[in-house]
C-alpha positions, 0 to 999 in steps of 0.5 A: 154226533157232537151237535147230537150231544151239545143239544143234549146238552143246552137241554139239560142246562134249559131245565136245570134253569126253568122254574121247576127247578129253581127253589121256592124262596128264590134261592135262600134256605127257609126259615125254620120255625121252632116249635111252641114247646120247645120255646116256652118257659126257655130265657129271653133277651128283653121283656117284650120282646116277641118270637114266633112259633109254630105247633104240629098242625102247622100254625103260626103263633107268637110268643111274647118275653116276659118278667116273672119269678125274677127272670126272663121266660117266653110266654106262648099260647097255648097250641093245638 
């Protein structure tokens, strides 16, 4: 009986140590994206500066930190 639970459990532990269980980015959490419409027009550090967004259908844009009206704004594209 005690071979019958420690097979049972170096079997567990084989599966919690395989691939399919293992997080996609080896560990660390994702990076998460903003959305492009919660971004533009927001304050930004520097001009020039640039930040990627993201909009509802997955793509990947970049918003770029510019000087208009006497402030600082983030300037995206314009998304689907």
């Amino acid at each position: 009986m005690k071979k019958l639970a420690g097979l049972g459990l170096v079997l567990v532990l084989l599966a919690l140590a395989s691939p399919a269980f293992s997080h996609p980015t080896g560990g660390r959490p994702p990076v998460l994206i903003p959305y492009c419409w919660n971004i533009e027009g927001t304050s930004c550090p520097s001009v020039g500066q640039t930040t990627k967004c993201t909009d509802a259908c997955s793509y990947t844009y970049t918003c770029t930190c510019i000087f208009w009206n006497g402030q600082r704004y983030w300037d995206c594209p314009e998304v689907c």
